[in-house]
N, C-alpha and C positions, 0 to 999 in steps of 0.2 A: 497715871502715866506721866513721867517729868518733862516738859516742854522748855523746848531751846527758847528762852524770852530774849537771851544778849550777846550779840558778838561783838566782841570790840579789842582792838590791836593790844594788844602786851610786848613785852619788848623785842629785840628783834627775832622776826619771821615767825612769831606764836602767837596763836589768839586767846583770849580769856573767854569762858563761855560761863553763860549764865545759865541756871536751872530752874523758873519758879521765881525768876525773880533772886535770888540767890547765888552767890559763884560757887561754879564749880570744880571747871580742869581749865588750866593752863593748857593748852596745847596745837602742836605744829602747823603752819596755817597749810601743808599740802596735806596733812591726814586730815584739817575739817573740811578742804574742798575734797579730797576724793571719796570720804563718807558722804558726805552732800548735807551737813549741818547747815540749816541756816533757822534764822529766827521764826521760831513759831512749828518748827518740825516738829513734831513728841518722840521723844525717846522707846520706843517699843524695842522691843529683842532681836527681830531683824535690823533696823540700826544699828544696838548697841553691838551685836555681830559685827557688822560691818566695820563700824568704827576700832573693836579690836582687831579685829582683820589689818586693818589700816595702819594700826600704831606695831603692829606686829611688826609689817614691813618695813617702816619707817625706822625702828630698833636693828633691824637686819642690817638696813642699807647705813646706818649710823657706823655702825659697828666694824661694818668691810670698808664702810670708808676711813675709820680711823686706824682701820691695818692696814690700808694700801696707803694712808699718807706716809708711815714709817719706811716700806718696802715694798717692793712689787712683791705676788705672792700668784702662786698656781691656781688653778681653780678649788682644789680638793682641800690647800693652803687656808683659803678663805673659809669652804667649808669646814674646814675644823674650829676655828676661829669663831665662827656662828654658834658653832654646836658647843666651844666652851662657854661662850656667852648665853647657853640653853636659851637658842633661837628655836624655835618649832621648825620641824626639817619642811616644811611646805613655804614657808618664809624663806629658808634658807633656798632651797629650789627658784623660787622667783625672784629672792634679790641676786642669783649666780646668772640668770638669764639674763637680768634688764643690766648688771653690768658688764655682760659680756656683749650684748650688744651695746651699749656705751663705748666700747674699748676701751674698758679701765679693766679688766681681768682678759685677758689675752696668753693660753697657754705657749704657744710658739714663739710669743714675746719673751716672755719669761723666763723659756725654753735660751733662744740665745743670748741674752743678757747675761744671767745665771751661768752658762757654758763658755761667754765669754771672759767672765771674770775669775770663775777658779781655773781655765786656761793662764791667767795672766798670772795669779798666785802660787804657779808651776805645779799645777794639777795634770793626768794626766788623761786620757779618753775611758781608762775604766772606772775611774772613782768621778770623772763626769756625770755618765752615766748611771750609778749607782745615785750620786748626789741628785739629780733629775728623777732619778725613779722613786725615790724614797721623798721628796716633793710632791708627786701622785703627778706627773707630766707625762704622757705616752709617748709608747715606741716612736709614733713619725715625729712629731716634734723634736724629742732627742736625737733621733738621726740627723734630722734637718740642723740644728743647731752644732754639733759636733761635726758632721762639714762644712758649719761657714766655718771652722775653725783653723788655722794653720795647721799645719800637718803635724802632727805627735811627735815624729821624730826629728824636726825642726826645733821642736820647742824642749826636748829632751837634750839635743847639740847644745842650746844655748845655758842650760843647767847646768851642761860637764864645764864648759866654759869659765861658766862660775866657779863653782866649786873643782872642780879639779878634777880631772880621772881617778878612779881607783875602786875599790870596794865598796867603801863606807857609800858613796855615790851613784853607785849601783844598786845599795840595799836604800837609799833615799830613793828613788825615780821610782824603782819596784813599790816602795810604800806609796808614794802618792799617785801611782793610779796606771803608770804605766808599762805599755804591753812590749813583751822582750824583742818583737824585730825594732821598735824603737828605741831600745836599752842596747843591743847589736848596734844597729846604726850612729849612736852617739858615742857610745865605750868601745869599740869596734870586735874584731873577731875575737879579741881575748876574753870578754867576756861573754861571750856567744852560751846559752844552755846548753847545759848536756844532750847529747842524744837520746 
């Protein structure tokens, strides 16, 4: 059975470990304190479990952290993410926990962030919505988020404004997301739907 003989720093935040007198892995100095390698351990199978165990996680949390530097992301955002990087879904389960207690993955965050910004792209409360659900963000979050929001047909007045009244404006608002009392309220009774 191969015995830990050498730990000693390699560059930064990895250790170099030795086996036998021999090198063996480079690796992370919190996966060899949370396996508990140190000099003179032997390597037996409940270790070496452990240790994969350890670098498991350590891959997981690599991974969502180099998605959440690019973007915020949902929970379920993240979980895909892991799972294209064929994370073991038990990995992936525990790195969604330790960083949502972190508050780096915060769905109600993300929730208005996300709601606030294709509000400002002149999106309207149903392709919000859709855009949030198909995120993997739930019903209260999206609720919540969609009333910090200005009121829809606020934000539908200021589109006519742009763009001018008329049809072609009406069939834009409808496309991007919004719902006809606020398409009424901004293009007024003329274009009101049929009954």
């Amino acid at each position: 059975m191969p015995t830990v003989t050498r730990l000693r720093d390699a560059r930064s935040g990895r250790v170099a470990v030795e086996l036998d007198g021999a090198p063996w892995r480079t690796l992370p100095v919190d996966v060899v304190a949370r396996a508990g390698l140190t000099e003179g351990r032997a390597l037996d199978r409940s270790a070496l479990r452990l240790l994969r165990q350890e670098l498991r996680r350590a891959e997981a949390l690599t991974v969502a952290g180099r998605a959440l530097r690019r973007q915020d992301l949902s929970a379920r955002g993240i979980a895909e993410r892991l799972a294209r990087a064929s994370v073991a879904p038990a990995a992936v389960e525990e790195s969604l926990a330790v960083l949502s207690r972190a508050g780096l993955v915060d769905d109600s965050r993300f929730a208005l962030t996300r709601a606030a910004s294709l509000a400002d792209r002149g999106y309207g409360n149903a392709a919000i919505r859709y855009d949030l659900e198909r995120k993997g963000v739930g019903p209260e979050p999206t609720s919540e988020a969609l009333e910090s929001l200005e009121r829809e047909s606020e934000r539908a007045r200021r589109l006519v404004e742009r763009r001018g009244p008329g049809a072609g404006t009406a069939r834009y608002l409808a496309a991007r997301g919004f719902g006809e009392e606020a398409l009424e309220a901004a293009l007024g009774a003329d274009f009101a739907p049929d009954p």
